[in-house]
NUBA-829900 format. One record per residue (C-alpha): residue in one letter; x, y negated, z. Coordinates in steps of 0.5 Angstrom, whole numbers, padded with zeros to 4 digits, always signed. Layout:
// NUBA-829900
aXYZ...
// end
This chain:
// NUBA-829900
x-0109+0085+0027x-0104+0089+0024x-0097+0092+0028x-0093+0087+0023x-0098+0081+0025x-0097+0083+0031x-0090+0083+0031x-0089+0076+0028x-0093+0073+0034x-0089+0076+0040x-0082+0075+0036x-0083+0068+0037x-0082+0068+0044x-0076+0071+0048x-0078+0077+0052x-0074+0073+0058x-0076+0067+0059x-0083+0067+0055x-0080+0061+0051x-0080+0059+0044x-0075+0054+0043x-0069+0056+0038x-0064+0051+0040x-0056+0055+0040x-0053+0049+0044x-0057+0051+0051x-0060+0057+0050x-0055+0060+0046x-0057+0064+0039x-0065+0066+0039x-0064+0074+0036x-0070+0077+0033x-0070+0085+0032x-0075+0087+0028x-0074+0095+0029x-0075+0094+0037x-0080+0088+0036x-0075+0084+0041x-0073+0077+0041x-0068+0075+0046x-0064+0068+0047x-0056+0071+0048x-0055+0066+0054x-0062+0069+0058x-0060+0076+0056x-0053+0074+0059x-0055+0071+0066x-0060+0075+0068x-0058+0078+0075x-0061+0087+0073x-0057+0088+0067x-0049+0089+0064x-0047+0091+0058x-0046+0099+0059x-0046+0100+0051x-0041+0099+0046x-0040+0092+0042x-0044+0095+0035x-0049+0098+0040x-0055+0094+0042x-0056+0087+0044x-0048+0086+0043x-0047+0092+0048x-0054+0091+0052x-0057+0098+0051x-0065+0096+0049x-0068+0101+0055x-0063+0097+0059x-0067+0090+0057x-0074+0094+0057x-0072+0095+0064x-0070+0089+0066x-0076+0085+0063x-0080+0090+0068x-0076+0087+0074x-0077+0080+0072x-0085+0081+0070x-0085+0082+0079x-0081+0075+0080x-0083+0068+0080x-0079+0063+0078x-0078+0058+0084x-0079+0052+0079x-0084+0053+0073x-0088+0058+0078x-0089+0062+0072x-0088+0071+0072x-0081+0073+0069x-0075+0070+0073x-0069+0075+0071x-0063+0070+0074x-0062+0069+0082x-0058+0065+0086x-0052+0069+0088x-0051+0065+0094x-0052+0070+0101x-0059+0069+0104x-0061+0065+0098x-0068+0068+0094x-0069+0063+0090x-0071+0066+0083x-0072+0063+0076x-0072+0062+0068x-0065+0060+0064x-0068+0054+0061x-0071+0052+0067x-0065+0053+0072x-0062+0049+0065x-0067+0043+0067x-0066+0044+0075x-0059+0043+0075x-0057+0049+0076x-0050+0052+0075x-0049+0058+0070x-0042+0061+0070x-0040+0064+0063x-0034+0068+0066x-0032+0075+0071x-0038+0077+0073x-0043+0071+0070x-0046+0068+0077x-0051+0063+0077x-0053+0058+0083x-0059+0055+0084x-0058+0047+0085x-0057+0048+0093x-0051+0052+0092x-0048+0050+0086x-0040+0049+0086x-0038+0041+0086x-0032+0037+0085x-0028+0033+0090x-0028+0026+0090x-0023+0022+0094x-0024+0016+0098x-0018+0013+0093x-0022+0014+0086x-0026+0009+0084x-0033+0009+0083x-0034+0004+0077x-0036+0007+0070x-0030+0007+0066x-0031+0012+0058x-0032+0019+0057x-0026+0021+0052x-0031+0025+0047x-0037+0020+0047x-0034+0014+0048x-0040+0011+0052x-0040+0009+0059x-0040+0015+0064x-0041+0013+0072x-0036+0016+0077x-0041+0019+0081x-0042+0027+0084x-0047+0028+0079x-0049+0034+0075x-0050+0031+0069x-0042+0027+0071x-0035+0032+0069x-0028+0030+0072x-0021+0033+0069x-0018+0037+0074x-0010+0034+0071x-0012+0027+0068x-0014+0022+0074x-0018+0017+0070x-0020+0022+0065x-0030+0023+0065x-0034+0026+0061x-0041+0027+0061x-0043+0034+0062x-0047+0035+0055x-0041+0032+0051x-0036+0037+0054x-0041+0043+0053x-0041+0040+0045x-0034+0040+0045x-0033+0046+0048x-0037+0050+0043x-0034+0046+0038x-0027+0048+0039x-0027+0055+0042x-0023+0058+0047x-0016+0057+0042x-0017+0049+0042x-0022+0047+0048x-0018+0042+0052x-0017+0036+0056x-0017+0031+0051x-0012+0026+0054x-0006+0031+0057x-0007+0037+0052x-0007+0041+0058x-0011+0048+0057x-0011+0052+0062x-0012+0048+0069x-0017+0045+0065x-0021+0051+0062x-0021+0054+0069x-0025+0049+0072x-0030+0047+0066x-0031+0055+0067x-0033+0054+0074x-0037+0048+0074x-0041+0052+0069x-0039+0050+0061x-0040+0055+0056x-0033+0056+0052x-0034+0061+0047x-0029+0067+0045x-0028+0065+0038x-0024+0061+0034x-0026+0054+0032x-0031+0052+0028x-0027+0048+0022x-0023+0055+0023x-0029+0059+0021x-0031+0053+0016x-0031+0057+0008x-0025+0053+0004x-0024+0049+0009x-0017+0049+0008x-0017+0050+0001x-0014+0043-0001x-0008+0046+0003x-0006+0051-0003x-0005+0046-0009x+0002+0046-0012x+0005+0039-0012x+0007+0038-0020x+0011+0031-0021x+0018+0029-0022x+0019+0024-0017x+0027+0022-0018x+0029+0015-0021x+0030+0016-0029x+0026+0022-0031x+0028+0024-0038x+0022+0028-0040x+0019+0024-0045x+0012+0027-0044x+0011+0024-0038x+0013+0025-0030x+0007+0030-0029x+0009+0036-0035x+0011+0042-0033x+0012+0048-0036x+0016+0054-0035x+0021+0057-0036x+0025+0052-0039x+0029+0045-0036x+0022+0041-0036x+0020+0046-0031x+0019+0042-0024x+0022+0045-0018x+0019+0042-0011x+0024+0040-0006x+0025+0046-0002x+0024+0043+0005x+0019+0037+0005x+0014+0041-0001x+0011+0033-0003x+0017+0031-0008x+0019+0035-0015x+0023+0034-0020x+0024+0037-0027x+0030+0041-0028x+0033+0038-0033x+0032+0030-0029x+0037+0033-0024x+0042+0037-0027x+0039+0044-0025x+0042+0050-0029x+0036+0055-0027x+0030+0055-0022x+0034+0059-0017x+0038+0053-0015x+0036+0049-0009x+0034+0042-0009x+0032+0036-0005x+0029+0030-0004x+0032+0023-0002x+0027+0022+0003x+0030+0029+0007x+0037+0028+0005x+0036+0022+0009x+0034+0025+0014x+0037+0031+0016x+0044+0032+0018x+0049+0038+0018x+0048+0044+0021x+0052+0051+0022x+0047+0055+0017x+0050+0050+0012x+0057+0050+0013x+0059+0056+0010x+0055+0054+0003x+0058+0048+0003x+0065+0051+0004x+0064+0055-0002x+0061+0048-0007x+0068+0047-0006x+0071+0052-0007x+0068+0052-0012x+0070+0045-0014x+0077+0046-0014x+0077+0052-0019x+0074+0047-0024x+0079+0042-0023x+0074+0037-0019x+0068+0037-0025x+0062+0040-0021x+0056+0036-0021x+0054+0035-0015x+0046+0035-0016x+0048+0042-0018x+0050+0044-0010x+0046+0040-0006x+0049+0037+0001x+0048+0040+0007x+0042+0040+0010x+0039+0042+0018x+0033+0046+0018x+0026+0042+0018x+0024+0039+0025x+0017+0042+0029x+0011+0038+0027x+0009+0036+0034x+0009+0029+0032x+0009+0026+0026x+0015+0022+0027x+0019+0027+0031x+0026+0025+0025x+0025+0019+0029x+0026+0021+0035x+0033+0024+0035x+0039+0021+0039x+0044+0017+0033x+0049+0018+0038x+0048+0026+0037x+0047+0026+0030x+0054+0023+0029x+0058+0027+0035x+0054+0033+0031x+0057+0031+0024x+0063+0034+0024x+0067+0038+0029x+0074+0034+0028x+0075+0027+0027x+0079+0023+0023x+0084+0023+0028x+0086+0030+0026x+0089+0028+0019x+0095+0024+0017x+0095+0017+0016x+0094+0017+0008x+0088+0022+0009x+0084+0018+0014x+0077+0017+0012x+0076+0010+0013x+0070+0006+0012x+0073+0001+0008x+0072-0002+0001x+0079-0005+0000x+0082-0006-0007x+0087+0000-0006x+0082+0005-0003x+0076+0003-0008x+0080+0007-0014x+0083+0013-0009x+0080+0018-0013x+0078+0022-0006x+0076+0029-0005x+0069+0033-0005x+0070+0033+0004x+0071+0026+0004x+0066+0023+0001x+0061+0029+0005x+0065+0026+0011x+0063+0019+0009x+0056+0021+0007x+0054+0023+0013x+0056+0017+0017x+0052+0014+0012x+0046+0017+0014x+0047+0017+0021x+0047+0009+0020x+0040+0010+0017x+0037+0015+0022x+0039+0009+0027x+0036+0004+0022x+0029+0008+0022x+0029+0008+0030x+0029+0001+0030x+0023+0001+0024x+0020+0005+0029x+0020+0000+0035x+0018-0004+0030x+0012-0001+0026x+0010+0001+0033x+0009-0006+0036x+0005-0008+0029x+0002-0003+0030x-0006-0002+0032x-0005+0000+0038x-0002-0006+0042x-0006-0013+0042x-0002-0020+0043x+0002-0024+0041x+0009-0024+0044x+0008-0020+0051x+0003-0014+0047x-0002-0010+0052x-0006-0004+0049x-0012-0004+0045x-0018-0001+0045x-0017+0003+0038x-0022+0009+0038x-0019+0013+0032x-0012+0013+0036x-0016+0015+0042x-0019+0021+0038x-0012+0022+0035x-0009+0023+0041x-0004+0017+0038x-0004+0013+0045x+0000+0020+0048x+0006+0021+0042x+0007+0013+0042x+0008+0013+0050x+0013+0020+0048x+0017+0016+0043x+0019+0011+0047x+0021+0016+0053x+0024+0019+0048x+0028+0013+0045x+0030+0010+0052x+0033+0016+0054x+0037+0018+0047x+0040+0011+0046x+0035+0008+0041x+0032+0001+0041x+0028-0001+0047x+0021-0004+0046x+0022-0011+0049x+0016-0013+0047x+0011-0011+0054x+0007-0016+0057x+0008-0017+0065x+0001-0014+0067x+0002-0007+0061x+0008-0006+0065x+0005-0007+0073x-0001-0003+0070x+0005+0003+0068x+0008+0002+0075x+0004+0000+0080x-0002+0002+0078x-0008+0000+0074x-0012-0002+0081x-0006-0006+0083x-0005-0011+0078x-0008-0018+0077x-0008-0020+0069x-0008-0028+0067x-0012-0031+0061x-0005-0030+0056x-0007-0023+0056x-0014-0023+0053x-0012-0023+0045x-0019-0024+0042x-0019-0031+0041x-0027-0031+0042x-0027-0028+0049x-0021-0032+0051x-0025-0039+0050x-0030-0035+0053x-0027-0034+0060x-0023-0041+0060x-0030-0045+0059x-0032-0041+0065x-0026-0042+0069x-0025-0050+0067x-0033-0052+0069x-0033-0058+0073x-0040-0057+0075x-0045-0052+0077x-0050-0053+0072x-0045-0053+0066x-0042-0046+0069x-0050-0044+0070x-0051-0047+0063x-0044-0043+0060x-0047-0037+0063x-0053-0037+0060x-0050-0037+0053x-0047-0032+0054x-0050-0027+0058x-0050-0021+0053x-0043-0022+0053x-0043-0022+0061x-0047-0016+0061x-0043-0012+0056x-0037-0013+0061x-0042-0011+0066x-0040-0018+0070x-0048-0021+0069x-0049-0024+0077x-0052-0029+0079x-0048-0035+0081x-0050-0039+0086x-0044-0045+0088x-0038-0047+0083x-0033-0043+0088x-0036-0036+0085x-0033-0038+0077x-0025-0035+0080x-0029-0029+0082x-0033-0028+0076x-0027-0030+0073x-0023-0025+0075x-0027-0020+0073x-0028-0021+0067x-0020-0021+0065x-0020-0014+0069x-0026-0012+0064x-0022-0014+0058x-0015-0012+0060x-0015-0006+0064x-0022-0003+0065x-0024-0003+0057x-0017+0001+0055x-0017+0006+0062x-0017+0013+0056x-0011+0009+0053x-0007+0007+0058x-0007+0015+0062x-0006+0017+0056x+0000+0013+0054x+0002+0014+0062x+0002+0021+0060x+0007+0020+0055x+0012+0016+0058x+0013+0022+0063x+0017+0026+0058x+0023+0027+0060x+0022+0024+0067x+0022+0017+0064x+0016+0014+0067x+0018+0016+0074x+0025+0013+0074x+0020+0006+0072x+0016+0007+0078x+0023+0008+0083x+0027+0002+0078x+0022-0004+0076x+0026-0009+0075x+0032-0005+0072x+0027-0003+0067x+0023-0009+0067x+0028-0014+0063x+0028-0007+0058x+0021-0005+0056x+0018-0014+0058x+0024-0018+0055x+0026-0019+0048x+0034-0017+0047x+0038-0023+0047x+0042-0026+0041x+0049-0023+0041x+0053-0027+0042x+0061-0028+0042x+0063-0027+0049x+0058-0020+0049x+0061-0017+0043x+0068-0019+0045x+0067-0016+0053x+0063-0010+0050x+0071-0007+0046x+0076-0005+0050x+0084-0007+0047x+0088-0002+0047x+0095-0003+0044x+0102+0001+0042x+0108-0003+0046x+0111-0005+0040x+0104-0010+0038x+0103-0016+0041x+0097-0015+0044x+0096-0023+0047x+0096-0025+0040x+0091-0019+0036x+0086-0021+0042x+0087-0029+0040x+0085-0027+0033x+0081-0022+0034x+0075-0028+0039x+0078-0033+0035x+0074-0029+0028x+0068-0028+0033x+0067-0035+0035x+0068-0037+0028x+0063-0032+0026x+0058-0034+0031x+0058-0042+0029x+0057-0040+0022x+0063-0041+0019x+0064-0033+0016x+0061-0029+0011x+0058-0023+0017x+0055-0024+0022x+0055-0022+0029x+0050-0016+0028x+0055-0014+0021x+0061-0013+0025x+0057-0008+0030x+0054-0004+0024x+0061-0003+0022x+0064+0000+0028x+0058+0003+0031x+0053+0004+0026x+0048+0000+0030x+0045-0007+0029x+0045-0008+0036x+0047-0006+0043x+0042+0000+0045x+0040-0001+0053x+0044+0005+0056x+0050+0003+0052x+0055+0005+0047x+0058+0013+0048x+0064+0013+0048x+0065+0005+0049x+0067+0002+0044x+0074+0001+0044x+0079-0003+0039x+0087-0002+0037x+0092-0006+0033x+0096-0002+0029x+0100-0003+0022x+0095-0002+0017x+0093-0006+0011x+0085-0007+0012x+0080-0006+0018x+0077+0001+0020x+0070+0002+0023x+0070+0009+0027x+0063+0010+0028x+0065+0017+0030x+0069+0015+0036x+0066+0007+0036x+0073+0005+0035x+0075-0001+0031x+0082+0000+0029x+0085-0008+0027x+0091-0009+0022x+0096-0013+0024x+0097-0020+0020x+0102-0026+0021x+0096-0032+0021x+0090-0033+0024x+0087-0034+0016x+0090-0026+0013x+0086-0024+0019x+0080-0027+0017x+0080-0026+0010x+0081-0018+0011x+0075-0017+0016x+0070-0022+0011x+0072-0017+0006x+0072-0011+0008x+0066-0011+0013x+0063-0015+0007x+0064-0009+0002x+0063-0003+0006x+0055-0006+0008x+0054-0008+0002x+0056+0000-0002x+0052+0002+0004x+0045-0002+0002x+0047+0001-0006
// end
């Protein structure tokens, strides 16, 4: 046989374990190198116990010299492998007094550890590091957060714990998979995020993670979908008569991209756009963001500028004020936003600092509706606008999350099972968006079920469900023929029928008296309810700590229980008249101004006005109801001697005119109230 035939043979086998496989996830990637007729697994190269990298990177094998690795091949043709009895073993156990010798591949197969970290350490399956227990963990299967599938919470090889989520199992494998995946950058725990505390004790209880970046990094072209340029014109009217999508440059039908959100266009021309320098926004982003300081100064300069031209500047040529793009830490962080911060931020002074004649009112009376107001106070007005839109979208938030496929129910909602949320980490950022919510004055959920929020505060172990928490409508007939059987052999007879499903829910025992049904029972609304949705609800948990929220839960339930378990309450006469505080000069006569004032609120509540009790808040406050930390400041109302109502939602101050009968009175609120909501809708 020739040296070249001689070398393919040999080169199949690695000079370390004598073994063929090629198999990178266990092994690590299998080397050949032909000018030093050597072949190699990295991971064998890497563990073995008489050899170190005293080469540089680009010498070698990876810095492993070739003389260095004849040397160690030499040593361990003189050991035995303690488990295959075969010549070869280059890895030892680094426990003291422990002699105990072996291959790579087979101290995989004998549960051995291999720690890929400071000085790569191996121990035998005598000495091997392990992981806790408590006597309060509970050693029923719940999922793996990778696989999906059913993992034991026993101390085995094969079984990994998170070290920061306590209900958070993997099965060994899936986290080795995983963490080749990711990489050093992105191998986290799956359901906190967290990277460090975690890493650390995968490294110690033997998980590779690779330095490099994460596999869909490295893929080629991965990302090429990213560098297309969005080209359509998006505004109401376009004018160009050869369509939304021509573009051509250097000319008014060129389209400029909105210069925040990149994802909405518009040609030039659509938007009274003098050249490709000037700046433009979409209706989305101006909805969203408020002023900020960095803009102020332009907007100072557009009126300047409006005031040389007699006032005739196009708006669309200086766009409003805008804050900075938010972080995309999570895709509805607009949302999350205080609408009592965004309107304290609006402006730096409020209308109280302007005389009388120059107030900027939330009227629509006949008298103001031709004023012809100037540029700053229709900003002023706009932005009022905009913060009564911001607090709309929290309310379709609360809204879209209740709908949404992460909850189950009819009224009181439970968590569901949704596999892609899980994956997606969504089960967190809705927990953070609520936290976030109740803290910064937005809407409360009110829509959790008692056992969601016992399982929130109480723990999952301390929560008993009833039948009303099963939303699958098969599954909860189920239960009820099992818990309404009157007799043994029709319980048996169920039983029968639906041993599948009483395997699956892990609930398939032998019942041998009527008694054992509330047992069975039981179990079966634990499986359903609470086991099944174990990832989620840590998850979730994690999230409704931000801001320390889901801690205040624990030491208040019942405070938090009427705002997170029950619906808000209709508003009522009596709640918006006790919300305001009546305040009066001496020479207004409060008594009567009070008198008309729950006069039109009970006529409003009965039906016999043109608003309602939720139209009323609006106008003052910006909001449709009451938030569950209540209005800062509280609102207040005065009596002065004006012409029509005013809505301060700056100061969440209703100013009221003066009026000689009850009928005036009304008439003005209905009209003014009635006007400013419906120009806001337009």
């Amino acid at each position: 046989m020739s040296k070249t035939n001689n070398f393919d043979v040999q080169s199949t086998f690695c000079v370390l374990c004598g073994r063929t496989d090629d198999c990178p996830e266990k092994y690590g990637e299998k080397r050949t190198y032909v000018e030093y007729n050597l072949t190699v697994h990295y991971y064998c190269l890497l563990m073995s116990s008489g050899i170190w990298q005293r080469g540089e990177e680009d010498e070698g094998v990876d810095g492993f010299l070739i003389t260095d690795i004849r040397k160690e091949v030499n040593r361990a043709a003189k050991l035995k492998c303690n488990i295959c009895k075969k010549k070869g073993a280059s890895i030892g156990c680094v426990a003291p007094k422990c002699k105990r010798s072996y291959h790579f591949p087979c101290g995989l197969q004998r549960e051995c550890i291999f720690q890929f970290m400071e000085d790569f350490r191996s121990y035998c399956w005598e000495h091997r590091p392990v992981q806790t227990f408590t006597d309060k963990e509970s050693r029923e299967a719940s999922q793996c957060t990778i696989c999906l599938d059913l993992v034991e919470h026993l101390p085995l090889y094969t079984v990994l714990k998170s070290p920061c989520c306590k209900n958070a199992w993997f099965h060994r494998e899936c986290l080795q998979y995983q963490a080749l995946s990711a990489g050093i950058f992105f191998f986290r725990c799956t359901v906190c995020n967290n990277k460090d505390s975690f890493q650390k004790e995968m490294l110690r209880m033997g998980i590779h993670i690779p330095e490099r970046d994460a596999s869909w990094e490295l893929e080629e072209n991965a990302y090429q979908d990213l560098l297309h340029c969005y080209q359509h014109c998006d505004v109401k009217r376009c004018l160009c008569k050869k369509g939304r999508d021509y573009n051509e440059p250097d000319s008014k039908w060129e389209i400029k991209r909105c210069q925040y959100c990149g994802s909405r266009g518009t040609h030039l021309a659509c938007s009274s756009l003098r050249s490709w320098e000037q700046n433009w926004e979409c209706m989305e982003c101006r909805s969203i963001f408020a002023k900020s300081g960095k803009y102020s100064k332009r907007k100072k300069r557009a009126l300047a500028t409006s005031e040389k031209t007699n006032g005739t500047t196009c708006l669309l040529e200086e766009p409003p004020p805008k804050s900075p793009r938010q972080s995309s830490g999570s895709p509805c962080n607009f949302l999350l936003q205080s609408p009592k911060i965004m309107c304290q931020n609006l402006s730096p002074c409020s209308h109280l600092e302007f005389p009388a004649s120059n107030r900027v009112t939330m009227s629509l009376s006949p008298v103001m509706s031709n004023r012809n107001w100037s540029l700053r106070h229709r900003h002023l007005r706009k932005q009022r606008w905009e913060a009564c839109n911001i607090l709309k979208e929290l309310k379709l938030l609360m809204h879209h999350l209740q709908n949404s496929s992460l909850f189950e129910g009819s009224s009181g909602k439970n968590l569901s099972l949704d596999f892609q949320a899980v994956k997606e980490n969504l089960y967190f950022e809705a927990g953070k968006m609520i936290a976030v919510c109740l803290v910064h004055g937005g809407p409360s959920p009110g829509f959790f079920s008692k056992t969601l929020f016992d399982c929130l505060v109480y723990g999952p172990e301390n929560v008993k469900p009833v039948l009303e928490d099963v939303a699958d409508v098969d599954v909860a007939q189920t239960i009820k023929t099992i818990k309404y059987a009157n007799n043994l052999s029709s319980l048996q007879s169920t039983l029968q029928d639906c041993c599948e499903f009483l395997a699956a829910a892990g609930c398939l025992k032998p019942v041998t008296a009527l008694c054992d049904k509330n047992m069975l029972v039981n179990d079966l609304l634990i499986y359903h309810v609470i086991k099944r949705i174990t990832l989620p609800l840590e998850s979730f948990r994690q999230g409704l700590k931000t801001l320390g929220v889901l801690e205040k839960m624990q030491m208040h339930p019942d405070v938090f229980s009427s705002i997170l378990c029950h619906k808000p309450e209709r508003l009522s006469a009596e709640t918006v008249c006790d919300l305001f505080t009546i305040h009066s000069s001496s020479d207004v006569n409060k008594v009567e101004g009070a008198d008309f004032w729950m006069g039109y609120l009970q006529d409003v509540e009965s039906g016999e006005s043109v608003v309602t009790l939720e139209d009323i808040l609006l106008f003052v406050t910006g909001s449709c109801y009451i938030p569950s930390i209540g209005f800062d400041p509280e609102p207040t109302i005065k009596f002065l001697h004006i012409t029509y109502p005013i809505g301060n939602r700056l100061l969440n101050c209703l100013e009221l005119p003066i009026t000689k009968t009850y009928q005036q009175f009304k008439n003005k609120m209905e009209l003014t109230i009635r006007n400013t909501l419906r120009a806001e809708k337009e």
